[in-house]
SEBAFI-152204 format. One line per field, with one value per atom (N, C-alpha, C, O): z, y negated, x negated; residue number from 1; chain. Coordinates in steps of 0.001 Angstrom, whole numbers, plus 500000, padded with zeros to 6 digits. Layout:
// residues N
pz	[Z,...] .
py	[Y,...] .
px	[X,...] .
num	[NUM,...] .
chaine	[A,...] .
//
This chain:
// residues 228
pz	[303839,304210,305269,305176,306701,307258,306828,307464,305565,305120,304687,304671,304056,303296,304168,303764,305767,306517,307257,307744,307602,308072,309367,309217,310519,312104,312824,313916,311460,312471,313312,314327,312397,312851,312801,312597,313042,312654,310996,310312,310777,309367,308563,307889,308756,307889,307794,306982,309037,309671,308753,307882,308685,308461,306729,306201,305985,304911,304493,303518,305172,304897,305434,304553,306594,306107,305265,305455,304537,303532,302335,301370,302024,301225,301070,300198,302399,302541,302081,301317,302616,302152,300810,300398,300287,298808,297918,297012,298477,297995,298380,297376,299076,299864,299081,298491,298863,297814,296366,295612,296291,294843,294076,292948,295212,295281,295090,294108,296072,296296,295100,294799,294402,293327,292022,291184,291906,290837,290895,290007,292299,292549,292221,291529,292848,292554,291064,290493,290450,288627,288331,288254,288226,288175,288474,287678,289427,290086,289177,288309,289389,288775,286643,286023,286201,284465,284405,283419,286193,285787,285910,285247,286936,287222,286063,286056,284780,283996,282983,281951,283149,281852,282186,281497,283270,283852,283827,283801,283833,283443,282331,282089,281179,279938,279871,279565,280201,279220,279739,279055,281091,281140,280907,281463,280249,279646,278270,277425,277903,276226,276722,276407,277644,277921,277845,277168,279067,278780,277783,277059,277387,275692,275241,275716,274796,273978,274219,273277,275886,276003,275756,275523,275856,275830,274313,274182,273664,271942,271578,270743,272043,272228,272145,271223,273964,274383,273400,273027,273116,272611,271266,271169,270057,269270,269358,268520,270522,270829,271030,270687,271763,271843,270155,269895,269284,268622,267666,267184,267480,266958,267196,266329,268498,269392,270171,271001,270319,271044,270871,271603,269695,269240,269499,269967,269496,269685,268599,268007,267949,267660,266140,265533,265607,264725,263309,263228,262574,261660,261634,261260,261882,262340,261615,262072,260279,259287,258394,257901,258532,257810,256762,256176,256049,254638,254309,255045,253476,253033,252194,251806,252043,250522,251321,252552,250463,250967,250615,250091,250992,250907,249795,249809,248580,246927,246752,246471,246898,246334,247063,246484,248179,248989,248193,248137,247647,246829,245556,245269,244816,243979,244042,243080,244831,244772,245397,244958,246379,246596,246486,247241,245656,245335,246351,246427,247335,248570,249309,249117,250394,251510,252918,253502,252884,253700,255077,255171,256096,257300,258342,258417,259532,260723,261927,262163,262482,263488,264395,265125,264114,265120,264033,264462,262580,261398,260584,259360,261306,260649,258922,258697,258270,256887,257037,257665,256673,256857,256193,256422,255349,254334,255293,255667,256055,256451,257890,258142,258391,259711,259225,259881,257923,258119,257767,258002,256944,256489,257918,258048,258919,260222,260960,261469,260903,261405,260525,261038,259341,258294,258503,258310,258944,259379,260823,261122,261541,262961,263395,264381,262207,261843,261121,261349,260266,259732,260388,259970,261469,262394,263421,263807,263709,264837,263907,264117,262856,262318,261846,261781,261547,261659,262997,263001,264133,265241,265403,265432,265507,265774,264645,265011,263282,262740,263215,262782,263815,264363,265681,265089,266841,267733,267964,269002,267573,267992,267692,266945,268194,267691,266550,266006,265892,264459,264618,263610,265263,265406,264587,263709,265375,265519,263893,263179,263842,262348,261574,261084,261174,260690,259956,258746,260882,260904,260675,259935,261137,260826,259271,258922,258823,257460,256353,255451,256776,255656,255810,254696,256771,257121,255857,254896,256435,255539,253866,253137,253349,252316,251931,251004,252324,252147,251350,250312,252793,252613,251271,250438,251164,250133,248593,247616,248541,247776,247432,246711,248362,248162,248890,248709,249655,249870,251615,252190,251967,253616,254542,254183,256118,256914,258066,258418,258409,259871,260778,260792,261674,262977,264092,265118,263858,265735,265684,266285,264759,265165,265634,266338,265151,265494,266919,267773,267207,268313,269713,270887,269165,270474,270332,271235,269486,269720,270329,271023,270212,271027,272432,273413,272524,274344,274940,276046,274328,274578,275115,276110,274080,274295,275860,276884,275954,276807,278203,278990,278544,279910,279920,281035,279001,279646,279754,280583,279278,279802,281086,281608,281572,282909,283671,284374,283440,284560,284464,285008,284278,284424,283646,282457,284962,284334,282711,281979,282582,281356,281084,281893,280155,279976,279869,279059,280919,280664,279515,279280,278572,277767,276977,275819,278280,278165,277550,276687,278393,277736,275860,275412,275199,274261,274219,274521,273575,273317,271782,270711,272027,270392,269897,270426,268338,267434,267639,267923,267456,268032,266498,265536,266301,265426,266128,267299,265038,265649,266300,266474,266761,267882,267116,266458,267157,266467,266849,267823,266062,266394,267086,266690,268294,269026,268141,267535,268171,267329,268330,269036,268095,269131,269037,269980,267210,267125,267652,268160,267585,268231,269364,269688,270183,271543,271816,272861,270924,271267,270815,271778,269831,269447,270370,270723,271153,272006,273393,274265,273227,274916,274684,275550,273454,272653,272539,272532,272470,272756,273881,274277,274391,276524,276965,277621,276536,276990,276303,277127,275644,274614,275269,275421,275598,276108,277735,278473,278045,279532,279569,280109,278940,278840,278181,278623,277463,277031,278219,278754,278671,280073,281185,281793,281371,282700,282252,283107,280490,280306,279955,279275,280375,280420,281948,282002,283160,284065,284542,285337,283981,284903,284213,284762,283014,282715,283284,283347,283669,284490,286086,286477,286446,287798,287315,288018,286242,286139,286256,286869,285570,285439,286611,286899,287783,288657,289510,290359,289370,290329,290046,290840,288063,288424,287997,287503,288092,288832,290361,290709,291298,292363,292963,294094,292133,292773,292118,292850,290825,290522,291341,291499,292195,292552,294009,294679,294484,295855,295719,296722,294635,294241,294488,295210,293714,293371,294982,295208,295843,297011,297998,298660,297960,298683,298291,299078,297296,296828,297083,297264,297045,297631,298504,298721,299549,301187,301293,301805,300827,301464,300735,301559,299200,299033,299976,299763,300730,302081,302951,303453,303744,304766,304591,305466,303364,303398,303988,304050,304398,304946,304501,305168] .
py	[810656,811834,811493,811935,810391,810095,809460,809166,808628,807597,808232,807716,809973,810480,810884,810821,811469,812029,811339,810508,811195,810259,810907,811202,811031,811542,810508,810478,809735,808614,808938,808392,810285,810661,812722,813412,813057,814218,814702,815670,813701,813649,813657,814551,812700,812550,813754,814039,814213,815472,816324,816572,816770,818341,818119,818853,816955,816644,816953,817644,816480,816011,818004,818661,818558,819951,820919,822068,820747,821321,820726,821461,819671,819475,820139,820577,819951,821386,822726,823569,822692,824605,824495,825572,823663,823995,823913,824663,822696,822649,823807,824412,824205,825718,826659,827161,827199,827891,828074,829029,826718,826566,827011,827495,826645,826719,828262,828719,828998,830454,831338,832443,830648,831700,831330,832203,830261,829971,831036,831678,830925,832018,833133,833680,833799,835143,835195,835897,834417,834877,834975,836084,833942,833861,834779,835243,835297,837083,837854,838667,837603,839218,839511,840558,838056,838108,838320,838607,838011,838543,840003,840684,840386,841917,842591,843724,842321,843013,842903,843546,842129,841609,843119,844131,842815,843541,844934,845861,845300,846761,846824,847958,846210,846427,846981,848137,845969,846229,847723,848698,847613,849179,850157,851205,850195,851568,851258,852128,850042,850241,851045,852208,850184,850708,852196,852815,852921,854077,854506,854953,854587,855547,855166,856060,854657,854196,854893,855243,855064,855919,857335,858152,857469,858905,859266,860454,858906,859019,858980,859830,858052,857864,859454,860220,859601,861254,862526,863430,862332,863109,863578,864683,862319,862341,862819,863594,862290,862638,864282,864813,864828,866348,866636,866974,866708,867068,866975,868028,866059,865447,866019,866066,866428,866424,866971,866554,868321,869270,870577,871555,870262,871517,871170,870040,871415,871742,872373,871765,873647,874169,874953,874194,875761,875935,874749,873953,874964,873957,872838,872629,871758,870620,869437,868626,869842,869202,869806,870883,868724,869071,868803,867846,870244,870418,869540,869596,868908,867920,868626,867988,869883,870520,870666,870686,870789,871512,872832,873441,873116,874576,875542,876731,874157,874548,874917,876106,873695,874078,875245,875760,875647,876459,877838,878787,878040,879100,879352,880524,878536,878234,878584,879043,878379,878086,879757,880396,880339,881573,882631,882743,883173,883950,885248,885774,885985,886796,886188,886298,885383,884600,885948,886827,885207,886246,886277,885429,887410,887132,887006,887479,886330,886377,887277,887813,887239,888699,888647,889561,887180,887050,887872,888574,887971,888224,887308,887429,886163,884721,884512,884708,884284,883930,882723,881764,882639,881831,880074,879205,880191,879132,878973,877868,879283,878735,877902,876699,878586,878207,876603,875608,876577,875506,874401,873205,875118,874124,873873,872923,874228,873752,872745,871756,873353,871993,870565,869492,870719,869596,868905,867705,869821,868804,867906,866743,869106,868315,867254,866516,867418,865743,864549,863388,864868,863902,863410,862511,863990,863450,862541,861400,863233,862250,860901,859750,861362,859919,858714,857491,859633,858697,857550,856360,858617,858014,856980,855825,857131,856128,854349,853203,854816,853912,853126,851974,853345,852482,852573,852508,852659,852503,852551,853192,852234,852024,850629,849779,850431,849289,848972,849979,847879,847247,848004,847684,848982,849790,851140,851769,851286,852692,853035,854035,852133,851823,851875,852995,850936,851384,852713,852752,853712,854824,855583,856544,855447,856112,855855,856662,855233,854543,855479,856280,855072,855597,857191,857714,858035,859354,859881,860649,859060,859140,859150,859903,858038,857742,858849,859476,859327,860674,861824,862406,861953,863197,863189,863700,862202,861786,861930,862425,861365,861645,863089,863246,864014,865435,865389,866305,864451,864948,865404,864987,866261,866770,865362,864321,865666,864335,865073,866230,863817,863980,862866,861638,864005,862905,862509,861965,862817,862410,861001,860770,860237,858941,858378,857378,859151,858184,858775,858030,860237,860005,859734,860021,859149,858663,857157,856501,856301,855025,855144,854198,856367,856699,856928,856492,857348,858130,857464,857847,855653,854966,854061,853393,853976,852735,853543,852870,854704,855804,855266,854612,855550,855656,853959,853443,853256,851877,851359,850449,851542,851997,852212,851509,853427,853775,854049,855048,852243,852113,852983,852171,853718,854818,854827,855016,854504,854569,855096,855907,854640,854728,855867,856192,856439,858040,857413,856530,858041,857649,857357,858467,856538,856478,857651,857638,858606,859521,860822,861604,860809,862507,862117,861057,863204,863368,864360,865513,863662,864681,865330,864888,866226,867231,866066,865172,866807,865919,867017,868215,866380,866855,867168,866654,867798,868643,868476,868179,868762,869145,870293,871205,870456,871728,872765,872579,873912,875030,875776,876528,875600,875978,877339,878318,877350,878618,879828,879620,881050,881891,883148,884055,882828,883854,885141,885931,885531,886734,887807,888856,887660,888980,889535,890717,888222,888384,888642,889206,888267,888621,890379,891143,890836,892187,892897,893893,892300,893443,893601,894468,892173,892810,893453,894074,893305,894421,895840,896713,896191,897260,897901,899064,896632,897005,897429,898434,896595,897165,898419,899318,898618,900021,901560,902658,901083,902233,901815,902503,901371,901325,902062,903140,901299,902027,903620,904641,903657,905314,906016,906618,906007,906265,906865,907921,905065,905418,906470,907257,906584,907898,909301,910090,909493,910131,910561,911599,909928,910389,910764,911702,909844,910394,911530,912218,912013,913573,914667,915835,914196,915052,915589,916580,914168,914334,915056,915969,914841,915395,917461,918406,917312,918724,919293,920379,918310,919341,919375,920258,918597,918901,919586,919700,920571,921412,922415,923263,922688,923614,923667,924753,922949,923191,923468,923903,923181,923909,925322,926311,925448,927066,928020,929135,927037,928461,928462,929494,927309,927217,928148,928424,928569,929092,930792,931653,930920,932011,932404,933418,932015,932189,932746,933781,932046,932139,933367,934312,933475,935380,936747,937795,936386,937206,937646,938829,936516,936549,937052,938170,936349,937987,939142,940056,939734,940703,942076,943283,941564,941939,941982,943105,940940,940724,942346,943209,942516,943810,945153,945794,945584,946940,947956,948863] .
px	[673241,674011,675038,676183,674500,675785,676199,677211,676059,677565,678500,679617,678216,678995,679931,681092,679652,680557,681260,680493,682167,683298,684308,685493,683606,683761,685212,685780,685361,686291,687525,687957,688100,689611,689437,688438,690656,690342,690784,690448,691562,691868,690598,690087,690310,688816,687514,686634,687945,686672,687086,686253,687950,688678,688193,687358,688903,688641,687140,686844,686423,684851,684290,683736,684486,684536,685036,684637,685679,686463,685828,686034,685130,684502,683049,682299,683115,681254,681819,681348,682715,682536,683446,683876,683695,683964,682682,682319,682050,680304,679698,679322,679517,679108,679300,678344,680838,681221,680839,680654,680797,680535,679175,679082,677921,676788,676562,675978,677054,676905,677491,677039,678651,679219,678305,678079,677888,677007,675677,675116,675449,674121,674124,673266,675460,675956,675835,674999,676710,676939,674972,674442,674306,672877,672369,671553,672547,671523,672728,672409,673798,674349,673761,673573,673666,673415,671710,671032,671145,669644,669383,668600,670228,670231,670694,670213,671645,671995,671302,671492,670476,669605,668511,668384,667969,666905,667494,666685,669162,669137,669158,668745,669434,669619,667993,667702,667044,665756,665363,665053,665466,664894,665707,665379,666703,667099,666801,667008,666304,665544,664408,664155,663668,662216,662060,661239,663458,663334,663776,662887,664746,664785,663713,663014,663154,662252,660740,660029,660295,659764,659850,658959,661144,661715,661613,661320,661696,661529,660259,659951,659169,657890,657501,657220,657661,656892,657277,656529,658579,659114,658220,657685,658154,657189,655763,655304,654961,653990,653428,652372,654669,654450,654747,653592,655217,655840,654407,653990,653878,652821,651310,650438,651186,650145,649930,649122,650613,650437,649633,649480,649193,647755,646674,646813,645691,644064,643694,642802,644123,643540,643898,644654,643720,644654,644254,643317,645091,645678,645862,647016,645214,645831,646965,647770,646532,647027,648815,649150,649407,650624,650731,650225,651942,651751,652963,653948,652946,653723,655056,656034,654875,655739,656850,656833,658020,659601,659413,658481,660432,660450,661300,661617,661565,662180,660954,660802,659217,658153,657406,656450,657749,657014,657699,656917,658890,659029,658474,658233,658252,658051,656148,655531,655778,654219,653962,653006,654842,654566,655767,656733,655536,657231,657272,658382,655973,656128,654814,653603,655755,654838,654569,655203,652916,652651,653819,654707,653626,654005,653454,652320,654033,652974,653478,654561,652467,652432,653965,654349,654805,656455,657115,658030,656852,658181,658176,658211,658124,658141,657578,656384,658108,657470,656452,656901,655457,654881,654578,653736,655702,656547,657281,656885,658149,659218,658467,658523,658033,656974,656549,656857,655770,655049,656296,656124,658089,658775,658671,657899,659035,659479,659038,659566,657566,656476,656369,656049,656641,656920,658175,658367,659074,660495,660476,660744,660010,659560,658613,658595,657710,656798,657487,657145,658445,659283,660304,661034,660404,661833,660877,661129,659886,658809,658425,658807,657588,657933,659004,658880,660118,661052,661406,661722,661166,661302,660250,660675,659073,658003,658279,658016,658876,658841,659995,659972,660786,662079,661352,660274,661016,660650,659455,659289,658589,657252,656294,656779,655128,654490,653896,653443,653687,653019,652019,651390,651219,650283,650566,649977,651870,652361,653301,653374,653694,654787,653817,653677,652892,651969,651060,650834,650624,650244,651458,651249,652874,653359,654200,655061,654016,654692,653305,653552,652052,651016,651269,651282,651455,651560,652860,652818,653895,655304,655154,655799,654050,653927,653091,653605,651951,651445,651933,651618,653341,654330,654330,653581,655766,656321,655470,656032,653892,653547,652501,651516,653295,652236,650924,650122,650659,649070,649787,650792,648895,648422,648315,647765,649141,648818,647751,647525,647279,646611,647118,647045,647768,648324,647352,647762,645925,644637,645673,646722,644939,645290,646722,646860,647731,648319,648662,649144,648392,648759,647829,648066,646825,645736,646274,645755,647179,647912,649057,649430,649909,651007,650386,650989,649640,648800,648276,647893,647906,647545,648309,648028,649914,650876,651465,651347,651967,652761,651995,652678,650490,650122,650063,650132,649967,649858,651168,651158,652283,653534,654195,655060,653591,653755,652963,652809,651872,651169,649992,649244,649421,648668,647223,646967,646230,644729,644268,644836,643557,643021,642218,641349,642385,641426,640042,639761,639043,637626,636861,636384,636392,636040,634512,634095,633994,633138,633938,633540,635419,635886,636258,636696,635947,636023,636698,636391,638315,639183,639258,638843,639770,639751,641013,641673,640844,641744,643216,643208,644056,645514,646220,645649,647153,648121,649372,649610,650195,651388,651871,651063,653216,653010,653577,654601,652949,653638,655036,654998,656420,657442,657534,656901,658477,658853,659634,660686,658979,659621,660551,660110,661657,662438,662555,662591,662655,662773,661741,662137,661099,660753,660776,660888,660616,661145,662404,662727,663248,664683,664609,664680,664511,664209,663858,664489,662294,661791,662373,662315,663080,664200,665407,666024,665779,667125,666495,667363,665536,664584,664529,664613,664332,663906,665524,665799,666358,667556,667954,668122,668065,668340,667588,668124,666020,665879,666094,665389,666468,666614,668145,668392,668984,670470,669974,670501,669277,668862,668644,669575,667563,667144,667719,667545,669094,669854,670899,671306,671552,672070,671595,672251,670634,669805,669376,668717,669650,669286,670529,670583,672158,673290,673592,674453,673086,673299,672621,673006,671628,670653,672015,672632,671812,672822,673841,674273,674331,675727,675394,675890,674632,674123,673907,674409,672780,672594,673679,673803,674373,675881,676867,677800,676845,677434,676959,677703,675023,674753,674689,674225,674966,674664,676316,676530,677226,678828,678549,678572,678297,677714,677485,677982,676095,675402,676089,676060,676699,677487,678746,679404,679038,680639,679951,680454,678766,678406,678294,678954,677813,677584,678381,678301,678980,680499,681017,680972,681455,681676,681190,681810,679466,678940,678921,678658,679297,679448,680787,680847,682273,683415,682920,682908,682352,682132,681591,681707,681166,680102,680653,680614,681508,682313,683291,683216,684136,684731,684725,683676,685768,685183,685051,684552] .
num	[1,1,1,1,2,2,2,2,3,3,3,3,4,4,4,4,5,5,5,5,6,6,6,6,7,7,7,7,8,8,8,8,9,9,9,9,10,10,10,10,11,11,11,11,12,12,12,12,13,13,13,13,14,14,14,14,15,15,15,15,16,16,16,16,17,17,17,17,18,18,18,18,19,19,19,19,20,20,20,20,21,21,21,21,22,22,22,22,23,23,23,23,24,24,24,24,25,25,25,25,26,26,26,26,27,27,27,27,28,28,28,28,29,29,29,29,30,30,30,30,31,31,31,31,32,32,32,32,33,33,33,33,34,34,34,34,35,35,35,35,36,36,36,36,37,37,37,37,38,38,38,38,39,39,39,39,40,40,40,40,41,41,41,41,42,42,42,42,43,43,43,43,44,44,44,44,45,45,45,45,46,46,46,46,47,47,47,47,48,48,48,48,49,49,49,49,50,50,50,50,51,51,51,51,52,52,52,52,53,53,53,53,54,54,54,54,55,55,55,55,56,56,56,56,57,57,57,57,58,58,58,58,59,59,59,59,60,60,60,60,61,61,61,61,62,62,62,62,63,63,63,63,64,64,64,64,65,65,65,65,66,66,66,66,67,67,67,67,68,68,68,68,69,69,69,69,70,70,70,70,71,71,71,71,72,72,72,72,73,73,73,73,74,74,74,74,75,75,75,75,76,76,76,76,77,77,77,77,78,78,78,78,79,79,79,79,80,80,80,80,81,81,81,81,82,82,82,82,83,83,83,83,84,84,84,84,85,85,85,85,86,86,86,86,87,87,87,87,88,88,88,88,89,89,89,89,90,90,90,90,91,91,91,91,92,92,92,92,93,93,93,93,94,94,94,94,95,95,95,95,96,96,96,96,97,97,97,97,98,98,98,98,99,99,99,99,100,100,100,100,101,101,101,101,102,102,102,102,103,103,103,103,104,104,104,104,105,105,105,105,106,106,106,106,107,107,107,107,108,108,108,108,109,109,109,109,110,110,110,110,111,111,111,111,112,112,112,112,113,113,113,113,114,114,114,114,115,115,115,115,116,116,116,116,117,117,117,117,118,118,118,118,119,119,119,119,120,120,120,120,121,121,121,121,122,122,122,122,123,123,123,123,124,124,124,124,125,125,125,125,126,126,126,126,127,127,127,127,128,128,128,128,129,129,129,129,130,130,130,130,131,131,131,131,132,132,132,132,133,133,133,133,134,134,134,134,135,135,135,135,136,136,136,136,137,137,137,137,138,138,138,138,139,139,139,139,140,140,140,140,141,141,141,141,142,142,142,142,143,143,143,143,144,144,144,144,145,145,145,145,146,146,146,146,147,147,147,147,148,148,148,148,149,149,149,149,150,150,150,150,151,151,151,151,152,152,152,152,153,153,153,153,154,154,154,154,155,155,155,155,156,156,156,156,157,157,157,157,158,158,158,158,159,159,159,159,160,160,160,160,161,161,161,161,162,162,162,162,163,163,163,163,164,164,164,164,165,165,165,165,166,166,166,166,167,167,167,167,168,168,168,168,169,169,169,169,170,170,170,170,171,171,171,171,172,172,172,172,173,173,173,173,174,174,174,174,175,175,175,175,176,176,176,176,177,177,177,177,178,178,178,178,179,179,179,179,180,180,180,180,181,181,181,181,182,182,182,182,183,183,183,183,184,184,184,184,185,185,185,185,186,186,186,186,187,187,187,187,188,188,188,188,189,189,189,189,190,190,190,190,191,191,191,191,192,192,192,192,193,193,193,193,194,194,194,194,195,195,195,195,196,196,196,196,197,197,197,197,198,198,198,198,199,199,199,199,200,200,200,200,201,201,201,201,202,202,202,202,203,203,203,203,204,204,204,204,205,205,205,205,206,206,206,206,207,207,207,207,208,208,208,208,209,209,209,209,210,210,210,210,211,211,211,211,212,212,212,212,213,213,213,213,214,214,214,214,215,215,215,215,216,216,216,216,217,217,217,217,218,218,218,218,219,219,219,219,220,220,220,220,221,221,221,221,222,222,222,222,223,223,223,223,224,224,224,224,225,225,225,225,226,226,226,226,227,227,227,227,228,228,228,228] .
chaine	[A,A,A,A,A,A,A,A,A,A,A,A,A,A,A,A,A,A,A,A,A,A,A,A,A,A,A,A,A,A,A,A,A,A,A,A,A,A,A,A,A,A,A,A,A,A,A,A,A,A,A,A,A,A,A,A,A,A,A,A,A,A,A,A,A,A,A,A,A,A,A,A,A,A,A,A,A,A,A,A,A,A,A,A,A,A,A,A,A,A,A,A,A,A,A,A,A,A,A,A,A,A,A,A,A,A,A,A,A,A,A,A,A,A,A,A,A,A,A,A,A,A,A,A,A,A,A,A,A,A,A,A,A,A,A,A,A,A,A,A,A,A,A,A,A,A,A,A,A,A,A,A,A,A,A,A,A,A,A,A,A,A,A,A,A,A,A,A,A,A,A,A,A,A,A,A,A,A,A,A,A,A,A,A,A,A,A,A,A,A,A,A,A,A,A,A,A,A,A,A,A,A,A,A,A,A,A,A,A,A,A,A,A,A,A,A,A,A,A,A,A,A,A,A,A,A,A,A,A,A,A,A,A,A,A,A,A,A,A,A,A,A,A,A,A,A,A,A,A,A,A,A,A,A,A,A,A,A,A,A,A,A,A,A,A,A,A,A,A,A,A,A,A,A,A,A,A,A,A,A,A,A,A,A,A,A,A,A,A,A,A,A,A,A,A,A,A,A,A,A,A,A,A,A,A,A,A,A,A,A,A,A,A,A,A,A,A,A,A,A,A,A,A,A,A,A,A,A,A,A,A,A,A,A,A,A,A,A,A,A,A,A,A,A,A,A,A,A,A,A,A,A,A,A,A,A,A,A,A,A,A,A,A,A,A,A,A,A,A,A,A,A,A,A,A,A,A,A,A,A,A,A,A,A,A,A,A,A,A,A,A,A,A,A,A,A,A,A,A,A,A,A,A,A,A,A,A,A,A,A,A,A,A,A,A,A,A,A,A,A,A,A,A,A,A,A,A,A,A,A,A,A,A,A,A,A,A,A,A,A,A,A,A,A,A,A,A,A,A,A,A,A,A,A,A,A,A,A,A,A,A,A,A,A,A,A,A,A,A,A,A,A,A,A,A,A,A,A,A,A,A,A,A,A,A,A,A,A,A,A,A,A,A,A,A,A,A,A,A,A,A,A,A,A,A,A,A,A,A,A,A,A,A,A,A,A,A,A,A,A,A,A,A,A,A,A,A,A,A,A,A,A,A,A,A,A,A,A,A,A,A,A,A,A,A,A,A,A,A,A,A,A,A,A,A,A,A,A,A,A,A,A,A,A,A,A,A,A,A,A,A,A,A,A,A,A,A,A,A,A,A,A,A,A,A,A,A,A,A,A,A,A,A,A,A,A,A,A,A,A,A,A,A,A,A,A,A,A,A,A,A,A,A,A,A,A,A,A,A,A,A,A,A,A,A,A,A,A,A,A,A,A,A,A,A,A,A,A,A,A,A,A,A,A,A,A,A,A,A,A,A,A,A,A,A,A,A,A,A,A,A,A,A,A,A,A,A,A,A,A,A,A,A,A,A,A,A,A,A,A,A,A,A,A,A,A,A,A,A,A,A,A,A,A,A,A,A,A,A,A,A,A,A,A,A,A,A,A,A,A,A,A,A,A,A,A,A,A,A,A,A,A,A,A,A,A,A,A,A,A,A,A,A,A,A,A,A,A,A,A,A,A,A,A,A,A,A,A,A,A,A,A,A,A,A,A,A,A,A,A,A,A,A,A,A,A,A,A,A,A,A,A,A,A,A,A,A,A,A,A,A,A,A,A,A,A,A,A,A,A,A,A,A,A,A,A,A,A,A,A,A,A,A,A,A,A,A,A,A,A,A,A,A,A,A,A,A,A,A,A,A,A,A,A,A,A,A,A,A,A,A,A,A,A,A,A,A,A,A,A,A,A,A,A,A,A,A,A,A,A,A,A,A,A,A,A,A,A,A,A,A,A,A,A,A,A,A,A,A,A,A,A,A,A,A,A,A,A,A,A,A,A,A,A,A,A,A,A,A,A,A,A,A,A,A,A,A,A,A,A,A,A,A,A,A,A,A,A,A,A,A,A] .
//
């Protein structure tokens, strides 16, 4: 190392520092590029990680958010759902009850779509035989696949393992939100509320012009009297 540096003149010095900090330099921008292509590497994966979770959960509710009920999806469209019932009952929202289950049948086919592009040789799996099911008319059952999704998800993000003592119920898909009626019964609530409030400013209107009435009537009586 001292043969390399050469103290003899100041010529030589200046040279022989300027050679450090170009070595110096050189060293440090190599580092920089190195941390900056690991740092981007490392953001790339975790915004796979996350979408990927995010499509995951997404499925999972979609999949696995019943208890109770029905658990099983009907595989039919809804050409055959006419066809098989020409006046489908209704349910207590309005809802036809053909169209209800088309809904839950579409919303399982979009979850499986998702799992089979994003999920594990586990998960593709279960979800490919489910698909093949559809496709061929028979009824699916999603427990399984989604106690492999609930499984991949918390070990995912870290998160203890469900005790092997609780015994969870077998899971369904989630039953679609029905708006109408709720939208109806607050078109209701407003209707008689606006009924109501015109209904009370007629009241007011009234007693204000009985009460100039009987104030008018008053007044008359009183110069009638006043007279001599």
């Amino acid at each position: 190392m001292r043969s390399s540096l050469d103290f003899s003149s100041w010529t030589s010095l200046l040279s022989t520092v300027l050679g450090l900090l170009l070595v110096t330099c050189l060293m440090m921008g190599i580092r920089l590029l190195f941390m900056q292509t690991v740092q981007k590497r490392r953001e790339r994966e975790n915004r796979q990680i996350n979408e990927r979770l995010k499509t995951l959960i997404a499925a999972y509710k979609t999949l696995g958010s019943s208890f109770t009920g029905t658990l099983s999806v009907s595989p039919l469209h809804l050409r055959d759902l006419r066809q098989t019932d020409e006046t489908p009952p209704q349910t207590s929202a309005g809802e036809s009850l053909n169209e209800r289950r088309r809904r839950i049948r579409d919303a399982v086919e979009a979850a499986l779509s998702d799992i089979i592009l994003l999920g594990t040789e586990e998960q593709v799996e279960l979800a490919t035989r489910a698909a093949q099911d559809m496709v061929a008319g028979r009824s699916i059952e999603t427990a399984a696949l989604v106690t492999s999704l609930r499984g991949f998800i918390r070990d995912a993000l870290d998160l203890e393992p469900i005790p092997p003592h609780l015994q969870i119920p077998s899971q369904g898909p989630a039953r679609p939100s029905t708006g109408g009626a709720g939208g109806n019964r607050k078109a209701g609530e407003a209707q008689g509320s606006g009924g109501r409030g015109g209904a009370g400013a007629g009241m007011g209107a009234g007693g204000l012009g009985l009460g100039s009435g009987l104030s008018a009537g008053t007044g008359s009586e009183d110069l009638t009297d006043r007279r001599p």
